[in-house]
C-alpha positions in Angstrom: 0.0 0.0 0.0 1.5 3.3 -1.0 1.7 6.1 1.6 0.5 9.2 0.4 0.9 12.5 2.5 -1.6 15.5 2.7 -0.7 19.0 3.5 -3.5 21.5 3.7 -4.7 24.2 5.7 -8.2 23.9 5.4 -9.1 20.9 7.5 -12.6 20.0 5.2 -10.1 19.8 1.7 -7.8 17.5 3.8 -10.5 15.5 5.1 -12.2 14.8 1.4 -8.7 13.8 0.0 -7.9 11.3 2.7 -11.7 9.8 1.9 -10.6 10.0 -1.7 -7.4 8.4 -1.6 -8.0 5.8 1.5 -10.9 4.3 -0.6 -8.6 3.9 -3.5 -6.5 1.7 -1.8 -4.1 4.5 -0.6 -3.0 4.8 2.9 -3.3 8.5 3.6 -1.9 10.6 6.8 -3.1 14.7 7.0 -0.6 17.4 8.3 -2.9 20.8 9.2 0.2 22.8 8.0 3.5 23.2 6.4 5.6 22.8 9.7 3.9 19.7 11.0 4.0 18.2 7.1 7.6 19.0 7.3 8.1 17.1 10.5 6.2 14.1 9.3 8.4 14.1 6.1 11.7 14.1 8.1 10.3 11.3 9.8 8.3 8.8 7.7 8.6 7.9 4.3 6.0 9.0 1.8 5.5 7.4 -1.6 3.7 11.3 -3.0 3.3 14.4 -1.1 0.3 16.5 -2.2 -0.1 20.5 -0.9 -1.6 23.0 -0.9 0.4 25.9 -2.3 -0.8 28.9 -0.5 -1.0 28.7 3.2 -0.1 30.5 6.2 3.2 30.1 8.1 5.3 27.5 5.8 3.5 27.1 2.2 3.8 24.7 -0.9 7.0 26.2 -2.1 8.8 25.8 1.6 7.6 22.3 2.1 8.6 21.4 -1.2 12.0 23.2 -1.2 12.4 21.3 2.1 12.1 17.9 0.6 13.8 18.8 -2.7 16.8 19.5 -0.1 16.6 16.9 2.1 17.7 13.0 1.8 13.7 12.5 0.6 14.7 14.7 -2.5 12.8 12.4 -5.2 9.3 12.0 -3.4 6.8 13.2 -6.0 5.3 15.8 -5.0 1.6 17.5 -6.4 0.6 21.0 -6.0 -2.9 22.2 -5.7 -3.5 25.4 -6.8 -6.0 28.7 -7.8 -3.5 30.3 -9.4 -1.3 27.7 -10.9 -0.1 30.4 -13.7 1.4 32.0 -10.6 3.9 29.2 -9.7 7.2 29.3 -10.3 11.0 26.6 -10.3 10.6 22.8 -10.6 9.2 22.0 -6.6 6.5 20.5 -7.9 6.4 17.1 -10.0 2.5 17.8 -10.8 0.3 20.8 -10.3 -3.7 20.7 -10.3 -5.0 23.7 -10.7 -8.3 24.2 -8.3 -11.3 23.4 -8.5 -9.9 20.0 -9.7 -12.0 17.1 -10.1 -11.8 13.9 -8.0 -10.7 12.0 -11.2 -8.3 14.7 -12.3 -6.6 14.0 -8.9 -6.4 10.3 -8.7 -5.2 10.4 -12.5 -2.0 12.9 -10.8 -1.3 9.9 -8.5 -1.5 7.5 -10.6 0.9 8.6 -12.9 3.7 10.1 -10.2 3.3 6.3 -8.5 2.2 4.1 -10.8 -0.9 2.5 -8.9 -4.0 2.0 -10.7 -6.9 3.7 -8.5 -9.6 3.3 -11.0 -10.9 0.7 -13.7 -10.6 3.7 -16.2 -7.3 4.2 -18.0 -6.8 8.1 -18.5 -4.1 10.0 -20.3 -2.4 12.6 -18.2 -4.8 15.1 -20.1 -7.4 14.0 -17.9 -6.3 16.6 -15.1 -7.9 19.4 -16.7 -11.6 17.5 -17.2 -13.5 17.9 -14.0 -15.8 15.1 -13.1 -16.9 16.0 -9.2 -15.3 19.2 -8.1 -13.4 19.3 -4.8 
């Protein structure tokens, strides 16, 4: 079972994914906030990492600069974003740009791990085609 981590501020975003991801055969842990997702990445291995970008206190970029420089540098990690025209550098292996659909974001995960969530086999292309909006 691949171990997924989920950053996010807002506790009802990080409460859908984990629903999302532990029915698809994920096991999914939630970090309220960039310096506890930090902790928790310093401490347990993560197959992905998905955050939110903007957030108080530490964001996206400063979890993902932490990783990127740390000796769990090739951890995929997936942005989720409003403005994803915004975002700058390499941090992020995958960005979704919000609202996202729930498909859009277990076709991300899929493709940065390689485990087949869903009977339907989706291009990449798939992230920008909404199907329930999160």
């Amino acid at each position: 079972m691949y171990n997924v981590l989920i950053v996010d501020d807002e506790e009802s975003i990080r409460d859908v994914l984990q629903q999302i991801l532990s029915r698809s055969g994920y096991r999914a842990q939630i970090a309220a906030g960039g310096h506890e997702g930090i902790q928790m990445v310093d401490t347990t291995p993560f197959d992905l990492v998905i955050r939110d970008i903007k957030m108080t206190g530490i964001d996206g970029y400063g979890v993902a600069r932490h990783i990127r420089n740390s000796h769990r540098a090739s951890t995929p990690i997936i942005g989720i974003s409003g403005t994803p025209w915004l975002l700058e550098g390499d941090e992020f292996d995958w960005v979704i740009p919000k609202p996202f659909g729930l498909q859009a974001l277990l076709d991300a995960v899929q493709n940065l791990i390689g485990h087949t969530v869903t009977s339907r086999q989706d291009s990449p292309d798939s992230v920008n085609q909404p199907t329930q909006k999160v």
